[in-house]
DOKEDO-767246 format. One record per residue (C-alpha): residue number from 1; residue in three letters; x, y, z. Coordinates in Angstrom, 2 decimals, decimal comma. Layout:
N
(atom NUM "ALA" (X Y Z)) ...
REM end
This chain:
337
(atom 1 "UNK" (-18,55 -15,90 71,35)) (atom 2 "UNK" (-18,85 -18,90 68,60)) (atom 3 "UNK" (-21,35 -16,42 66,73)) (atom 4 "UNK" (-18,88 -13,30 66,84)) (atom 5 "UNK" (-16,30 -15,98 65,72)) (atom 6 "UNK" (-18,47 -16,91 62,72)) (atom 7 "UNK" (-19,57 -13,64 61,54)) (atom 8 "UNK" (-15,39 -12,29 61,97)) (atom 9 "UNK" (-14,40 -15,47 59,83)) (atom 10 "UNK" (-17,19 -14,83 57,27)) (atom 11 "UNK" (-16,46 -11,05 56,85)) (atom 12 "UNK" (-12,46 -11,95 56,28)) (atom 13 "UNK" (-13,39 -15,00 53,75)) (atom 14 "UNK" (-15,78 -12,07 51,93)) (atom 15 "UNK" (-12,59 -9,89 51,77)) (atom 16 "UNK" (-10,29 -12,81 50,54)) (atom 17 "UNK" (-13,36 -13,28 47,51)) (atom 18 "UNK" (-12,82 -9,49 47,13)) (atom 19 "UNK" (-9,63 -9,25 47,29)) (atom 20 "UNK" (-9,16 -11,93 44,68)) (atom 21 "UNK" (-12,26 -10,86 42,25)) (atom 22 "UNK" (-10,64 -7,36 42,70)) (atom 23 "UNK" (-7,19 -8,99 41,63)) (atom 24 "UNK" (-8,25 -10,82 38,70)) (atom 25 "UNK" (-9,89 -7,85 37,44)) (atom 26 "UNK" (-6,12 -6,34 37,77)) (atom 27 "UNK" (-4,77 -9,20 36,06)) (atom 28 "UNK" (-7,46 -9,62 33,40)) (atom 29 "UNK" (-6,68 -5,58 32,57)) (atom 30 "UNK" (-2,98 -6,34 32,22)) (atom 31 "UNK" (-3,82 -8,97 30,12)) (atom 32 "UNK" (-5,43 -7,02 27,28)) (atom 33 "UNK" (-3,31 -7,33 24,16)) (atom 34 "UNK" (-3,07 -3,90 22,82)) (atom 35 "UNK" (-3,63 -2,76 19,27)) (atom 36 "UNK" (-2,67 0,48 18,02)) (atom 37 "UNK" (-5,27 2,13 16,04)) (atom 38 "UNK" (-4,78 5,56 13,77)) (atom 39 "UNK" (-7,69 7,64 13,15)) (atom 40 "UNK" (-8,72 11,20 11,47)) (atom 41 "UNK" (-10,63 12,86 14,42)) (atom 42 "UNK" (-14,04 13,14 14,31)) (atom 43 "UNK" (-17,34 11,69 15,02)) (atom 44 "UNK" (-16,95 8,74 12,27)) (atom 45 "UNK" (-15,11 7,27 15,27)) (atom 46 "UNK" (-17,90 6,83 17,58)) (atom 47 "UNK" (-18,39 3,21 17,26)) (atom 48 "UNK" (-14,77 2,83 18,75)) (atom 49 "UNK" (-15,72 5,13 21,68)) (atom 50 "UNK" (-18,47 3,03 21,98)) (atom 51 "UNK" (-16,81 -0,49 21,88)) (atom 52 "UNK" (-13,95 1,45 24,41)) (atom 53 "UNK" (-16,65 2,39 26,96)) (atom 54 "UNK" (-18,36 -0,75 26,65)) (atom 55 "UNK" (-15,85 -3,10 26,77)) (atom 56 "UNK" (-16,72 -4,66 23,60)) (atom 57 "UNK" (-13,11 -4,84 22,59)) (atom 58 "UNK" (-11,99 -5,96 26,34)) (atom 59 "UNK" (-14,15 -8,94 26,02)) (atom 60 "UNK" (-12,23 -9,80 22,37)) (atom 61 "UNK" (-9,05 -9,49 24,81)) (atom 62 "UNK" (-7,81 -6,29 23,54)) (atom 63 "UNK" (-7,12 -2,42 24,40)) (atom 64 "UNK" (-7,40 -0,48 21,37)) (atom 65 "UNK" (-5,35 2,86 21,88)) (atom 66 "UNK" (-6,14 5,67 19,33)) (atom 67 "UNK" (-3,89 8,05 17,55)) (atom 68 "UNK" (-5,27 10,84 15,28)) (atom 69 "UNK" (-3,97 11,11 11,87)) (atom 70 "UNK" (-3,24 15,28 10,65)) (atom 71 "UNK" (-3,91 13,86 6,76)) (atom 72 "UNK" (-4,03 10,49 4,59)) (atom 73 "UNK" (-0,27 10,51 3,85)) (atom 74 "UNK" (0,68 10,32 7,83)) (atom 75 "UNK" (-1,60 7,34 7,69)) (atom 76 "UNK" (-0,66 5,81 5,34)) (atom 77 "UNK" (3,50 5,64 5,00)) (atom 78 "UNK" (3,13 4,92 8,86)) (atom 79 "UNK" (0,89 2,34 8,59)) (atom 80 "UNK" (2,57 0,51 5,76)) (atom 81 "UNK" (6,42 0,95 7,87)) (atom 82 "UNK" (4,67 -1,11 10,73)) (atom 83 "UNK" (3,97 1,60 12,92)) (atom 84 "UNK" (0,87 1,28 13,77)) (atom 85 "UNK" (-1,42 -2,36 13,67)) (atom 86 "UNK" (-4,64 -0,68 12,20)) (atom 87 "UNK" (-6,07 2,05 10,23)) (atom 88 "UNK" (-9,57 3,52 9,74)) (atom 89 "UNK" (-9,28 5,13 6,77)) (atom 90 "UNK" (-10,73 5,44 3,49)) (atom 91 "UNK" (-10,58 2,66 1,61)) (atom 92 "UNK" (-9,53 4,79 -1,62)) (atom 93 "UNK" (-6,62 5,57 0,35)) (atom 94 "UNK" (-6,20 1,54 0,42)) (atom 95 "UNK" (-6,17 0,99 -2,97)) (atom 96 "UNK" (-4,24 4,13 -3,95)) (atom 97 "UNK" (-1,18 3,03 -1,69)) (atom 98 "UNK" (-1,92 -0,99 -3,21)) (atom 99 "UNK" (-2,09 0,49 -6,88)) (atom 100 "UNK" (0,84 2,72 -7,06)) (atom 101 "UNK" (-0,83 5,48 -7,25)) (atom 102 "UNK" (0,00 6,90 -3,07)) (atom 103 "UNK" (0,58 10,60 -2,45)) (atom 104 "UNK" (3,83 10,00 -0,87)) (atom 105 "UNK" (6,49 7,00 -1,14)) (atom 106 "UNK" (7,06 4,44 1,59)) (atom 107 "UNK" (10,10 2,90 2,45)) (atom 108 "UNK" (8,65 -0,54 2,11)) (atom 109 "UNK" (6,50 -1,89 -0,53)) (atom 110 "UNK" (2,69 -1,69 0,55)) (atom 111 "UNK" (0,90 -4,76 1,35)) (atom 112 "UNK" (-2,32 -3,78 2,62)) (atom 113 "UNK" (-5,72 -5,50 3,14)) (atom 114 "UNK" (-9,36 -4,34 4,28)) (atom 115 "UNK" (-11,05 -6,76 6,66)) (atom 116 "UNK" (-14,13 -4,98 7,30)) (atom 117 "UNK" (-16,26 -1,80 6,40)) (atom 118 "UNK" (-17,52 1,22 7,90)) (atom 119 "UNK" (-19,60 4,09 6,55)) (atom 120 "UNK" (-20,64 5,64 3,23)) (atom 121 "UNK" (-17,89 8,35 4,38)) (atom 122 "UNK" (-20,65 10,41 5,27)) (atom 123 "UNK" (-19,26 13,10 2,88)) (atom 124 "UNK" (-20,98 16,47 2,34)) (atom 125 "UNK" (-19,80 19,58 -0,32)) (atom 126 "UNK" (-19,49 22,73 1,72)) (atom 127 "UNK" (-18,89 26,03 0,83)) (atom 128 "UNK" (-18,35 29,35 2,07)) (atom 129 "UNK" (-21,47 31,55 2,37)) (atom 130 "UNK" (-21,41 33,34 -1,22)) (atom 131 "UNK" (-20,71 30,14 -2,91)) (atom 132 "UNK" (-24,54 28,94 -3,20)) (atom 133 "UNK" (-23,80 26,41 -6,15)) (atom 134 "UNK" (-21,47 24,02 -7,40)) (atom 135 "UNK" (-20,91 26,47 -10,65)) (atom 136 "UNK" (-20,13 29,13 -8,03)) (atom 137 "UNK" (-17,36 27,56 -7,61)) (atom 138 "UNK" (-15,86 28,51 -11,05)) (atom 139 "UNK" (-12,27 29,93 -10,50)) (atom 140 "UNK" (-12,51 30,02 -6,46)) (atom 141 "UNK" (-10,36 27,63 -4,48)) (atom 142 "UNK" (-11,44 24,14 -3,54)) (atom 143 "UNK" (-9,45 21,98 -1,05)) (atom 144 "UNK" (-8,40 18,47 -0,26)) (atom 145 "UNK" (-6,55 16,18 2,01)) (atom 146 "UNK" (-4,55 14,94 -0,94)) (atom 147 "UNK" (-4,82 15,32 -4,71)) (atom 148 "UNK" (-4,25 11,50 -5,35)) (atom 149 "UNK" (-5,71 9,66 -2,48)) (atom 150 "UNK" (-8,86 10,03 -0,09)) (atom 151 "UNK" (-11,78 11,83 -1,17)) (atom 152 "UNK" (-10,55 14,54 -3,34)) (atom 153 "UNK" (-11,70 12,20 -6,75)) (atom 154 "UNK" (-15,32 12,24 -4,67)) (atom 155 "UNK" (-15,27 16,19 -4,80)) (atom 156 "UNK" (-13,67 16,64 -8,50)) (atom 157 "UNK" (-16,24 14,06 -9,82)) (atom 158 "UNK" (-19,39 16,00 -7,91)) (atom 159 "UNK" (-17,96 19,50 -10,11)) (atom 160 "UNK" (-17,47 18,10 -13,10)) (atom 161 "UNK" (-21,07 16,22 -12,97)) (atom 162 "UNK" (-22,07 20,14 -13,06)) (atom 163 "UNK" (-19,96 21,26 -16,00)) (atom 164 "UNK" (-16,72 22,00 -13,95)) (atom 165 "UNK" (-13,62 20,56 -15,37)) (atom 166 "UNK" (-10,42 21,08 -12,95)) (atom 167 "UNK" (-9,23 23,91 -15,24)) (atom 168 "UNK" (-12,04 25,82 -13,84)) (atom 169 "UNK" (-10,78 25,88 -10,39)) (atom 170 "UNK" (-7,78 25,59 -8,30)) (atom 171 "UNK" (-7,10 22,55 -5,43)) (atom 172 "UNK" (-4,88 23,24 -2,59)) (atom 173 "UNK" (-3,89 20,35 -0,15)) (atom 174 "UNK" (-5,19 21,08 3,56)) (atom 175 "UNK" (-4,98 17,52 5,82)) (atom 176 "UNK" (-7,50 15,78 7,00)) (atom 177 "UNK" (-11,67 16,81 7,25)) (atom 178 "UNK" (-10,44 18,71 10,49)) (atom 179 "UNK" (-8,02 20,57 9,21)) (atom 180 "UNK" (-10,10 21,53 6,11)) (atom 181 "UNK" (-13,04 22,92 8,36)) (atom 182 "UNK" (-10,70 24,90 10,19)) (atom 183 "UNK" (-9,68 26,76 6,69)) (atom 184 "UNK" (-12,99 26,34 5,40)) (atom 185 "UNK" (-14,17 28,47 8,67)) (atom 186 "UNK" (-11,15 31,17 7,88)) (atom 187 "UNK" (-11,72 31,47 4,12)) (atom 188 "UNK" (-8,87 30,31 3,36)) (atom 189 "UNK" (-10,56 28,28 0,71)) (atom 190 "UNK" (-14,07 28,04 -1,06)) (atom 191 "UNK" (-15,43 24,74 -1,05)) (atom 192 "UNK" (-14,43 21,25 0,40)) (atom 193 "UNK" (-15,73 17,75 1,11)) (atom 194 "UNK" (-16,61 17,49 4,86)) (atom 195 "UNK" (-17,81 14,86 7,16)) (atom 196 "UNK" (-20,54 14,29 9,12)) (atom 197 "UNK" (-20,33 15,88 11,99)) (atom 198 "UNK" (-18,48 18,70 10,19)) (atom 199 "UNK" (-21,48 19,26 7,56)) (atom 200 "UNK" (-23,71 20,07 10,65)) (atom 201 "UNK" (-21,52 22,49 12,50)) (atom 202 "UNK" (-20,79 24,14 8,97)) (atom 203 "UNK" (-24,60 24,57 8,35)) (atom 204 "UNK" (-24,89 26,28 12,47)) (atom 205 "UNK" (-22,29 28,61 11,16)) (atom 206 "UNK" (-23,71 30,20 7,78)) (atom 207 "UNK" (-21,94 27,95 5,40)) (atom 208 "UNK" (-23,78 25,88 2,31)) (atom 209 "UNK" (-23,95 22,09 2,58)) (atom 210 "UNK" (-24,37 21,62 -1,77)) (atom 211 "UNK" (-24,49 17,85 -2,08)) (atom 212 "UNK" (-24,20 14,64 -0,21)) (atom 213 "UNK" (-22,13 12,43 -2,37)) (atom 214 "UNK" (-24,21 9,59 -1,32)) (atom 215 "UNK" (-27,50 11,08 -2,49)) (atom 216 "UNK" (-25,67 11,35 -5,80)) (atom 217 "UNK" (-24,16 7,49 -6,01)) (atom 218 "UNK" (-26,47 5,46 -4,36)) (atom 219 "UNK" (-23,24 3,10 -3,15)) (atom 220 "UNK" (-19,96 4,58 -2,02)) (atom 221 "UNK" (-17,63 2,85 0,56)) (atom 222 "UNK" (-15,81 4,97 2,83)) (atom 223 "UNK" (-14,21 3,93 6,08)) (atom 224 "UNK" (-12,82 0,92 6,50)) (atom 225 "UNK" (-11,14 -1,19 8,43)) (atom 226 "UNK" (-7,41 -2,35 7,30)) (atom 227 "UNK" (-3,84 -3,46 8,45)) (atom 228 "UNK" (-0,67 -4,73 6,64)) (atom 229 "UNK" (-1,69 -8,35 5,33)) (atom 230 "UNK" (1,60 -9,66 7,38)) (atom 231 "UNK" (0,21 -8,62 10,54)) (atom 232 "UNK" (-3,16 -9,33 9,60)) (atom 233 "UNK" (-2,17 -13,35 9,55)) (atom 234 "UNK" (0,06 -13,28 12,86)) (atom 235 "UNK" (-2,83 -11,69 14,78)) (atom 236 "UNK" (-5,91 -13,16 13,41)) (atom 237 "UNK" (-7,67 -13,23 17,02)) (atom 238 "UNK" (-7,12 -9,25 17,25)) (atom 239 "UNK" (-8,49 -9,01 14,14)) (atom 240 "UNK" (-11,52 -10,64 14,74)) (atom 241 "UNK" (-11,56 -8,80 17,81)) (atom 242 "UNK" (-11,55 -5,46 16,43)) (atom 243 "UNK" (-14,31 -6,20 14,25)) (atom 244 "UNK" (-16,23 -7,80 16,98)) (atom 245 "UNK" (-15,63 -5,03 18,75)) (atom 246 "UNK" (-16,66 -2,26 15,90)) (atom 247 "UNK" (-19,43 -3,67 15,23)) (atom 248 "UNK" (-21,07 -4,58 18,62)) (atom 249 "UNK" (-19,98 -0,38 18,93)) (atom 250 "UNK" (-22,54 -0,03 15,80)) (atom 251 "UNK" (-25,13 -2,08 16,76)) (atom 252 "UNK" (-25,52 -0,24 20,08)) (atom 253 "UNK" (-25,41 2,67 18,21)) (atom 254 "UNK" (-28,37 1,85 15,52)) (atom 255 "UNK" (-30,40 0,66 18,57)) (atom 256 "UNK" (-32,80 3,69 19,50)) (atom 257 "UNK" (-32,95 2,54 23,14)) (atom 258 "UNK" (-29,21 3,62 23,26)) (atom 259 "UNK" (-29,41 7,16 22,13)) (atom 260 "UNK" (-29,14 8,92 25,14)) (atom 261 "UNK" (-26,22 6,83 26,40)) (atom 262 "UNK" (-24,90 6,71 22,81)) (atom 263 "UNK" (-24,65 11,03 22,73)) (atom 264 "UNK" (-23,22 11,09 26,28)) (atom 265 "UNK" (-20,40 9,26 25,16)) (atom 266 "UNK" (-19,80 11,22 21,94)) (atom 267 "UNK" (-20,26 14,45 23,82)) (atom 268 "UNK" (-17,88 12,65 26,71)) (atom 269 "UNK" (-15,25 12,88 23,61)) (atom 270 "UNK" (-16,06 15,67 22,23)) (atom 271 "UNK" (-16,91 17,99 24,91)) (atom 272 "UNK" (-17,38 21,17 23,12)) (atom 273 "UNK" (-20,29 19,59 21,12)) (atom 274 "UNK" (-23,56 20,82 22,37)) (atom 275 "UNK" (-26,40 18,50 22,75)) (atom 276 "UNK" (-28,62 19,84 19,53)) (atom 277 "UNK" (-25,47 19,17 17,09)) (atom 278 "UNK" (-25,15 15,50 19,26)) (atom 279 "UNK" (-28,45 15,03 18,22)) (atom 280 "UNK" (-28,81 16,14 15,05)) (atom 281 "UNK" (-25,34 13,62 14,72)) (atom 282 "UNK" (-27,08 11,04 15,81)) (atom 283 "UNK" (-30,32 10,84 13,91)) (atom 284 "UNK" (-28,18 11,35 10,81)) (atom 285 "UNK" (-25,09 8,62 11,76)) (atom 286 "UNK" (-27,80 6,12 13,28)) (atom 287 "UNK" (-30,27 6,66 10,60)) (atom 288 "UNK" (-30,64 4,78 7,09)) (atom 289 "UNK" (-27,30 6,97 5,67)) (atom 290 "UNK" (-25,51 5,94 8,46)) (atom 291 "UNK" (-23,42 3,82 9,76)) (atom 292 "UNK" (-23,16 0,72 8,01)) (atom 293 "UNK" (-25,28 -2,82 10,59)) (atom 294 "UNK" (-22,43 -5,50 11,52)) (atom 295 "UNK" (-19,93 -3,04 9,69)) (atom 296 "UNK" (-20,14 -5,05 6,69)) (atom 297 "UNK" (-18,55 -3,80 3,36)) (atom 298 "UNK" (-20,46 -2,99 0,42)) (atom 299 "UNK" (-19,05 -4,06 -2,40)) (atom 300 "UNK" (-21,50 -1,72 -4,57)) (atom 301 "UNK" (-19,65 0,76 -2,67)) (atom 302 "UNK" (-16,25 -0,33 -3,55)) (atom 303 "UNK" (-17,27 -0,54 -6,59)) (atom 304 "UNK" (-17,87 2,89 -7,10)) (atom 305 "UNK" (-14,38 3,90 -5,79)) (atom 306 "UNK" (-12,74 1,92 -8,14)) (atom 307 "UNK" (-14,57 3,60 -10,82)) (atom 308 "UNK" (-13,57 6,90 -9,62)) (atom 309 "UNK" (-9,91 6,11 -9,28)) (atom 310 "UNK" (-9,89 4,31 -13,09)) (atom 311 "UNK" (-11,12 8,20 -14,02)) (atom 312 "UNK" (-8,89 10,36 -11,68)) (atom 313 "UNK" (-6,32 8,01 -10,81)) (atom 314 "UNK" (-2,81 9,00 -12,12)) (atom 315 "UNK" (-1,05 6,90 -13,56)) (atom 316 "UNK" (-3,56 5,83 -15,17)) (atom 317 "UNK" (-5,55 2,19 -14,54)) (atom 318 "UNK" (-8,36 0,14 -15,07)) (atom 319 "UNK" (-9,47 -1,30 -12,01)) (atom 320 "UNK" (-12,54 -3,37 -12,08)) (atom 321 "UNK" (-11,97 -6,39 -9,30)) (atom 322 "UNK" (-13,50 -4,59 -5,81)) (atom 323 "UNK" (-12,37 -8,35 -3,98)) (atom 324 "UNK" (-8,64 -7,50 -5,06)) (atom 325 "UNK" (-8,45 -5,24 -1,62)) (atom 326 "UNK" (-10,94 -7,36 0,93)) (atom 327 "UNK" (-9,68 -10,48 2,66)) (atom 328 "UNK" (-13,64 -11,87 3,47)) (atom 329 "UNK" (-12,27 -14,48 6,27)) (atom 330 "UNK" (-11,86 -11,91 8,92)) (atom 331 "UNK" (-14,51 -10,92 8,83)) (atom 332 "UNK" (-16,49 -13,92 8,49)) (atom 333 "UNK" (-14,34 -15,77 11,59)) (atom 334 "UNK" (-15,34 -12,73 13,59)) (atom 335 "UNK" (-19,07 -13,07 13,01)) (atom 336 "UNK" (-19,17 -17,15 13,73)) (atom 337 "UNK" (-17,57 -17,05 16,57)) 
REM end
């Protein structure tokens, strides 16, 4: 009797520890902060799925929520009105918006600031099948995401570099590297700068991958991290969560012991990839051209943009200073802590 007694009270006191481990996993899930987070689609985002999956940004205390951007103006205007907290984007797209020199006007003036880096934007020059050179290209149609602001300055400087000046062709405006693949695909256009993935499945499907801006520059920043500077410095601890986050999503990614896991959960978003182009995605976007250890910016990189934009940039600036756009202590706070 005293032993049935003991083993009833132990098996209710194991369900009260459940009970309340079970509840304060509740509570500790209602307690994430979230952070709204606008994205292009596309594999580039894989160390977010990664730090989602994880929990790397749980453990920072916060629930990243993901919207997908149909082109750089959407991104943009929205998230200089305050709509959303963060944007991976381009960090051309940054200094565009911070320079006067935006696609599109906002209602309030931009006050933008990058806290972290990326990628080398992973970007490719595809064409249709008959197009087997850049010169090919020679009055065909070439498209973009926006004449003023992403990487359209990447894909006029790659022509002219092969005797192409931008009376040789003509540039129609398409959205975002989605978007452009699906026209791409139709022939609605001849060439355009794609992304990795994009570059792959575009190879699978006849088309000619020309260049890879990166072979041709050495440095180039592409994605970044950034936010309006005002809500930058009334949520410093999401900040430095978010990069936490991103980059613990990167490290697990560059670690080869991962890979497996790594393509299951980029395959998990993006079912209709099969497991070759996963692979193939992986060895590329883990590899030495990938993505970028700790997420750390390379000011090379930015570097490079800047000099792009001083060419292509309308109206017409010199912009030399590649801190003017990077706030450092984010980034550094994140990585002491």
């Amino acid at each position: 009797m005293g032993q049935s007694f003991i083993m009833s009270a132990l098996a209710i006191a194991a369900s009260a520890i459940i009970g309340v481990v079970s509840l304060g996993g509740v509570r500790a899930q209602q307690s994430l902060e979230p952070v709204s987070v606008i994205v292009f689609p596309g594999g580039f985002n894989w160390p977010i799925w990664v730090a989602q999956d994880k929990g790397y940004f749980a453990s920072g205390g916060i629930e990243v929520n993901l919207t997908n951007t149909p082109n750089s103006v959407f991104q943009l205007t929205n998230l200089i009105e305050g709509k959303f907290d963060i944007a991976m984007t381009a960090i051309d797209n940054v200094i565009a918006y911070m320079e006067g020199q935006g696609e599109a006007p906002t209602q309030v003036k931009p006050d933008l600031t990058v806290f972290m880096g990326g990628d080398n934007g992973f970007l490719s020059l595809v064409t249709v099948p008959e197009v087997r050179s850049v010169t090919d290209l020679k009055g065909r149609t070439v498209s973009v995401d926006a004449r003023t602001t992403g990487y359209a300055f990447v894909l006029f400087d790659l022509m002219k570099r092969k005797g192409l000046n931008d009376a040789d062709y003509k540039v129609e405006k398409a959205g975002g590297v989605l978007q452009r693949w699906d026209a791409l695909k139709e022939k609605k256009h001849d060439g355009t700068l794609l992304l990795t993935p994009f570059d792959f499945i575009a190879k699978a499907n006849g088309f000619n991958v020309l260049e890879y801006a990166i072979d041709v520059y050495g440095h180039y920043q592409g994605l970044v991290g950034a936010s309006r500077r005002a809500w930058a410095a009334d949520n410093p601890h999401k900040v430095r969560a978010f990069i936490k986050g991103y980059a613990s999503g990167v490290d697990f990614l560059l670690d080869p012991k991962n890979k497996a896991e790594a393509i299951a959960i980029l395959r998990k978003r993006l079912p209709q990839m099969s497991e070759q182009l996963a692979d193939q995605s992986y060895s590329y976007m883990a590899g030495p051209k990938g993505f970028t250890p700790k997420a750390k910016i390379d000011m090379d990189g930015v570097q490079k943009v800047l000099e792009l934009r001083s060419v292509y940039g309308e109206p017409k600036k010199a912009l030399t200073d590649p801190t003017k756009y990077y706030d450092s202590k984010y980034y550094g706070a994140a990585h002491r802590e």
